[in-house]
Structure formats: C-alpha cells, structure tokens
C-alpha positions as CSV (number, residue, x, y, z in Angstrom):
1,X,62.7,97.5,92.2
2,X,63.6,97.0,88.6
3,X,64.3,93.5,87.0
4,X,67.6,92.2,86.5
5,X,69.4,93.3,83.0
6,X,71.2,90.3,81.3
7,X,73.1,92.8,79.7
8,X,74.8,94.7,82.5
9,X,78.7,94.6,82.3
10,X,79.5,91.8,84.8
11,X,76.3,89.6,83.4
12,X,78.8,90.7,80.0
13,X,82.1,89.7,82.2
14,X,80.7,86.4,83.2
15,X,79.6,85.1,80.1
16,X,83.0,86.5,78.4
17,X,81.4,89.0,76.0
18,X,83.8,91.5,77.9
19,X,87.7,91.1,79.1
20,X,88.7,90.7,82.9
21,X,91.7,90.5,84.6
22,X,90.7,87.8,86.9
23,X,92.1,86.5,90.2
24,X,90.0,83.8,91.5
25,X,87.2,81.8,90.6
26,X,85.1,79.3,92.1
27,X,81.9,77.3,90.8
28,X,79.7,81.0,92.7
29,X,81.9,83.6,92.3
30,X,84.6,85.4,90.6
31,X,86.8,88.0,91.4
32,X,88.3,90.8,88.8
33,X,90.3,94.2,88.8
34,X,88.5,96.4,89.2
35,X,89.2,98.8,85.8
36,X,88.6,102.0,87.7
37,X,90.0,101.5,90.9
38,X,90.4,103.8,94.1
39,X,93.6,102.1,95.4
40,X,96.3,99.8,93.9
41,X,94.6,96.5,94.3
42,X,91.3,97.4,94.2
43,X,89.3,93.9,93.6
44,X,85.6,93.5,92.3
45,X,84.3,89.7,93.9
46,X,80.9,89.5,92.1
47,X,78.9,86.3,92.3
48,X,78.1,84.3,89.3
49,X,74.1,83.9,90.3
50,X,72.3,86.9,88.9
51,X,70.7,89.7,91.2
52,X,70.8,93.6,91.3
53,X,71.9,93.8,94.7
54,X,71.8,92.5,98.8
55,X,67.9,93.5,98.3
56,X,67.1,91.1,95.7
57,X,70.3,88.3,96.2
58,X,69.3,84.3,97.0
59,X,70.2,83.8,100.3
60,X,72.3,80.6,99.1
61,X,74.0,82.8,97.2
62,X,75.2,85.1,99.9
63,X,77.3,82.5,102.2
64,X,79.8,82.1,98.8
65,X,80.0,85.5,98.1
66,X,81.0,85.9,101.4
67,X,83.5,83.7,102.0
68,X,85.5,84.6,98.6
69,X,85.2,88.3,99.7
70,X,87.4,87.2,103.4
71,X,89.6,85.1,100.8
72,X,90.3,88.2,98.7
73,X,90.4,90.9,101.8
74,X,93.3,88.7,103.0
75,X,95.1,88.3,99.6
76,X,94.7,91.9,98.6
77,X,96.5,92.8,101.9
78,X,99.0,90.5,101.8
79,X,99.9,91.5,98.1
80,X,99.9,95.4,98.8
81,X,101.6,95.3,102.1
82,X,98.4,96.8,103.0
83,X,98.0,98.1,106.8
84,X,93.9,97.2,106.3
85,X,91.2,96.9,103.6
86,X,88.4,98.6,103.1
87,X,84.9,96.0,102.2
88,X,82.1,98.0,100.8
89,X,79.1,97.2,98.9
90,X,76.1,99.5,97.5
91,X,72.8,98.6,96.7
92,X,70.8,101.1,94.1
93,X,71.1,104.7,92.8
94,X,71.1,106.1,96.0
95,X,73.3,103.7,97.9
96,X,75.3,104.2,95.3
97,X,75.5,101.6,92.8
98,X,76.3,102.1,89.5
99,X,76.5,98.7,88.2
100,X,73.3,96.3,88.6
101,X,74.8,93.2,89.3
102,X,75.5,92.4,93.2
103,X,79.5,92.8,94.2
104,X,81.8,93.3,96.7
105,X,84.3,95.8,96.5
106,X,88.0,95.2,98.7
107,X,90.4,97.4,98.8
108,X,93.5,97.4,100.6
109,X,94.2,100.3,102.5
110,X,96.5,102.5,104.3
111,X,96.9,104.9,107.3
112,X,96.7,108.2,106.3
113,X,96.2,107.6,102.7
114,X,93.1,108.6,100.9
115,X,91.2,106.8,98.2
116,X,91.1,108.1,94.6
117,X,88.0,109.4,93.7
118,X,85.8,107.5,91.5
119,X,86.4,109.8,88.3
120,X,85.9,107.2,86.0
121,X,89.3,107.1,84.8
122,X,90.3,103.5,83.7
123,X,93.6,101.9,85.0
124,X,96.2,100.2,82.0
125,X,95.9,96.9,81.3
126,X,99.4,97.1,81.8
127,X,99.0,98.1,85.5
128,X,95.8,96.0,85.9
129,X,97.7,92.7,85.0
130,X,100.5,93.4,87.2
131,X,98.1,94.1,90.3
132,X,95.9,91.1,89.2
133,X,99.6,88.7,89.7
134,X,100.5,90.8,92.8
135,X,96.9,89.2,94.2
136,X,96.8,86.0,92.2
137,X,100.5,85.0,93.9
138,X,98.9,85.7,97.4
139,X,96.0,83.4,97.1
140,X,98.4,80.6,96.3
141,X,100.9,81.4,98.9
C-alpha cells in the first residue's frame, strides 16, 4: 500500500489550506459538504488522524469516526426529510476511492430516487452553505 500524502485535499481541509463548508467538529473528526455531491445533503465525516483508508486506520481512531458518522446519518435525514441514508465508504483505486484520506460518505436518501452520478461537477457555494445550515440546525435541534 502506498504511504500517506500530507498533501491530499482533506489533509489540505484540515489544516485550512483549502475552504469547507463545515457542520460538525469534534477533537477526531469533522464533517463537510461534500463539493460534488450525489444528493442534496450529501455529507463527507473524515477523521482528523491521518490514514489512507479502513486498511491502514488506528483502531482508536475508528470508534470516533463512527460515532460522528450515526450523529450525521441522523441529522442529514432529519434536515432533508429524508425517507433513509445511504453510509458508504471505499478503500483504494479499485474500491473506489479517489481521495486518500479515510471518510465516510452519508447521504440522505429517497424511495425511488436515484443518485447523481459522480461527474465531478461541483455544487455552489451558494447551495452548499444553505445544505451545510439545513444539517448544522439538525444537530442542534
């Protein structure tokens, strides 16, 4: 497996070298938009520890990551009026990752509609702030 790049865009995110729209944040984790998102809502929770992915991850690590990710699934539903979320999580090239830094993707979801595909078209901040209030407002309810 390859080492970890201190450079990859969350490593970026968490030192603030790069904008977020954030929701949460605890002393192991935080929790953005995501800027290409496949559903309204669709949240990034990425721990603050470095790793890859759930191959390489401190197992101290996982238990936080884990417990902000049931946080957020309940928030993003509860923001979107969502009828379920969607929790997924790849690990390398062919698992599909794209971004080397361990995170969870949730998404809230809905009977019979589809996700967007990942095209790599980014959301507006506009849009992304708004969604980002939508789930911040849940977490404090």
């Amino acid at each position: 497996m390859a080492d970890y790049d201190n450079d990859n865009v969350f490593a970026k995110i968490l030192r603030g070298d790069l904008p977020c729209h954030k929701v949460y944040e605890d002393d192991a984790v935080i929790a953005i938009m995501d800027v290409m998102p496949r559903a309204d809502g669709h949240v990034l929770v990425i721990p603050k520890a470095p790793s890859r992915n759930m191959l390489d991850i401190a197992p101290e690590t996982i238990a936080p990551l884990f417990e902000a990710v049931a946080k957020l699934a309940s928030a993003v539903k509860a923001a979107f009026g969502a009828e379920g979320v969607t929790i997924q999580q790849f690990n390398e090239s062919a698992g599909g990752q794209v971004i080397f830094h361990t995170h969870v993707h949730v998404l809230p979801r809905f009977t019979d509609v589809p996700l967007k595909p990942h095209t790599g078209q980014m959301e507006s901040p506009e849009v992304l702030a708004l969604h980002a209030d939508k789930v911040r407002a849940a977490l404090d309810a």
